[in-house]
C-alpha positions in Angstrom: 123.6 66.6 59.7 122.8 63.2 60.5 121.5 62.3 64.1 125.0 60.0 64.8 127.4 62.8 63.4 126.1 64.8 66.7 125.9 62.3 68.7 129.9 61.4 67.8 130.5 65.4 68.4 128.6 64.9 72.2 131.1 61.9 73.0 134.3 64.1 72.1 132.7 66.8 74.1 132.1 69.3 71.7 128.7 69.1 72.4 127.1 68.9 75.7 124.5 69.7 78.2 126.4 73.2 79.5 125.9 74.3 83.0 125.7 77.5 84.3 127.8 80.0 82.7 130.4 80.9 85.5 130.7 84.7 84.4 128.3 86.8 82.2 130.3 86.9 79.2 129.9 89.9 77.0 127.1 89.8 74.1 128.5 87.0 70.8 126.7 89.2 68.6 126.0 87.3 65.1 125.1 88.7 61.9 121.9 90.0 61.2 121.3 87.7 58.3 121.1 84.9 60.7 117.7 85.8 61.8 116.4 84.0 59.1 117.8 80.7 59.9 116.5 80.3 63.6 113.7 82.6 63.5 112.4 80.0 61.0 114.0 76.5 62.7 111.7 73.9 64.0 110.4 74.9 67.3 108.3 74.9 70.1 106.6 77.8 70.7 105.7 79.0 74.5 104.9 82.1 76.2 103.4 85.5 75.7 102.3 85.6 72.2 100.4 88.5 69.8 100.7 91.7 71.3 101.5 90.6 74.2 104.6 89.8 73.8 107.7 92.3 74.5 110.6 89.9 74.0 111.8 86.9 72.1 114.8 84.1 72.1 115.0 81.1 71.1 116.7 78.3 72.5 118.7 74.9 71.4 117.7 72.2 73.8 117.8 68.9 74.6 115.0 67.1 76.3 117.3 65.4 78.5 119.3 68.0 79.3 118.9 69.3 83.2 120.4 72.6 82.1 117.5 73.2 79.8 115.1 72.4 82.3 116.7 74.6 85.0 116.6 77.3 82.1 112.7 76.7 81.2 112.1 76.9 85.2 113.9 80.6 85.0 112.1 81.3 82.2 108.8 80.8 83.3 107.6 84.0 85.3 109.1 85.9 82.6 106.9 84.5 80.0 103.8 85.5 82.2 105.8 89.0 82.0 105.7 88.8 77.9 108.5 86.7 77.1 108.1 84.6 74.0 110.5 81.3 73.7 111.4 79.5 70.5 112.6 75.6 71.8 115.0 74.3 69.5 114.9 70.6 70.3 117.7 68.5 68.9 118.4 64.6 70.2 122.3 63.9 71.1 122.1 63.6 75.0 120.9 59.9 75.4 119.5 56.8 73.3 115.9 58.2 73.6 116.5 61.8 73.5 115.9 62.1 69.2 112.5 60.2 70.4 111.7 62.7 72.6 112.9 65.8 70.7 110.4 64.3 68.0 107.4 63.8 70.0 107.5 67.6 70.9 107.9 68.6 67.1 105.1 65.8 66.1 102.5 66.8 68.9 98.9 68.4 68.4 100.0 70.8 71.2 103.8 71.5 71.9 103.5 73.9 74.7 101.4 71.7 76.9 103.8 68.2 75.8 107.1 70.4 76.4 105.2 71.4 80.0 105.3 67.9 80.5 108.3 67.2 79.8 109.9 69.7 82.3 107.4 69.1 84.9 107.8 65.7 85.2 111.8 65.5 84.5 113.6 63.6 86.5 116.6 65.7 87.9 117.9 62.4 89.4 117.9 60.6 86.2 118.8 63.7 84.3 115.4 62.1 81.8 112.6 64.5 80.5 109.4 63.3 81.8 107.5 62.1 78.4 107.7 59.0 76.5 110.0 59.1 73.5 108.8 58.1 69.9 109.8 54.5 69.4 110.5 55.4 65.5 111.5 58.9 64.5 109.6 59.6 61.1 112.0 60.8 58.3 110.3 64.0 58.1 110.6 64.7 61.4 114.5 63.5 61.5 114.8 65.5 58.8 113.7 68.7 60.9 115.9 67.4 63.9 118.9 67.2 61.8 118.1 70.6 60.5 118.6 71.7 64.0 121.7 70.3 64.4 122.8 71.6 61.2 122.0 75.0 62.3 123.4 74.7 66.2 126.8 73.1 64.8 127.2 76.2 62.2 126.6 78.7 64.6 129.6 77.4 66.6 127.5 76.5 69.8 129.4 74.5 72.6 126.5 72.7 73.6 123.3 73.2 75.3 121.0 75.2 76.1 122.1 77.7 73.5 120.2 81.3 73.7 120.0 84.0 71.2 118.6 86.4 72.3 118.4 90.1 71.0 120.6 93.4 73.2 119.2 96.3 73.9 120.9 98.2 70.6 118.9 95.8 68.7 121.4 93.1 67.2 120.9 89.5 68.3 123.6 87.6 70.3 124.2 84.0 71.5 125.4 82.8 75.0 126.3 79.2 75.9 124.9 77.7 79.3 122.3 78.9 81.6 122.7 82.3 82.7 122.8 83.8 86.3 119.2 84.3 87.2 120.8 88.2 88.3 121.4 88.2 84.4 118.1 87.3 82.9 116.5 90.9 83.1 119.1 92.5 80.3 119.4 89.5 78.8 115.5 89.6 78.1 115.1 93.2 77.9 112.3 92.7 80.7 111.7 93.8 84.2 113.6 91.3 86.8 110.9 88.8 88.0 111.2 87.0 91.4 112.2 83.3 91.1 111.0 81.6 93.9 111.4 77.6 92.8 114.3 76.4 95.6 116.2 74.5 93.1 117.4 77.7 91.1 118.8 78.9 94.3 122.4 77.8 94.0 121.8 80.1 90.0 121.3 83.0 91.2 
């Protein structure tokens, strides 16, 4: 999909940065032969990894998105409990989000670059904190696109979109950030306390 056919959806509102999901819906389960797709969809890896990890989702996001970035803030002690996240990034938000979303996929170290990106974003501004790309390479738009591709054909409303996998083994999807009191079943991992004050109001 090209980077201005997503960026038309995002202005009708079919796509947006999603807040908190006001109710935990039940499990969108999706067929098992999706796997393939986003298990194999440009990403950034972060989190427990080898044997170390016990769980794994993946996750559409926008670099400007403050949804995402409250999400990665609720996700972080439970990667130091063995969570594994796949970042999806896709561009649609704002002028320099494909710029950004690129930078992540292009860099020698996409952990540390996405850590500065949400470490450094601006929840006034609603900006990720890392310069954009000032030209997207095609193979790199190509991967983008890919991403939008996929989110779009999965029906997702916007972002961040999680799939994660129940408990009886099939993966699901949920829209929006989840209530932190959701996380643990969600993840399949113990609860972890979330201390950062600006989750608060998630809980």
């Amino acid at each position: 999909m090209k980077l201005a056919a997503i960026t038309a959806i995002a202005a009708t509102g079919a796509v947006s940065c999603l807040a908190i999901a006001a109710t935990q819906p039940p499990p969108n389960y999706m067929p098992a032969s999706a796997a393939a797709s986003f298990e194999h969809a440009p990403a950034i890896v972060e989190g427990a990894s080898g044997a170390h990890v016990k769980s794994t989702i993946y996750v559409f996001m926008d670099p400007n998105c403050i949804f995402c970035h409250y999400t990665w803030e609720a996700l972080q002690p439970y990667e130091a409990a063995g969570l594994q996240v796949h970042w999806i990034p896709m561009g649609f938000l704002k002028p320099d989000s494909a710029g950004k979303a690129a930078a992540l996929l292009q860099a020698a170290n996409g952990p540390a670059l996405l850590h500065e990106l949400e470490t450094k974003f601006s929840e006034e501004k609603e900006s990720g904190g890392i310069a954009p790309l000032a030209k997207v390479p095609a193979a790199t738009k190509a991967k983008l696109d890919a991403n939008a591709k996929l989110f779009t054909s999965f029906g997702f409303d916007g972002t961040p979109a999680i799939i994660y996998k129940t408990g009886d083994g099939r993966w699901a999807s949920l829209d929006g950030l989840p209530h932190l009191s959701a996380l643990p079943g969600i993840l399949n991992l113990p609860e972890q306390p979330i201390t950062n004050p600006s989750l608060a109001r998630f809980r």
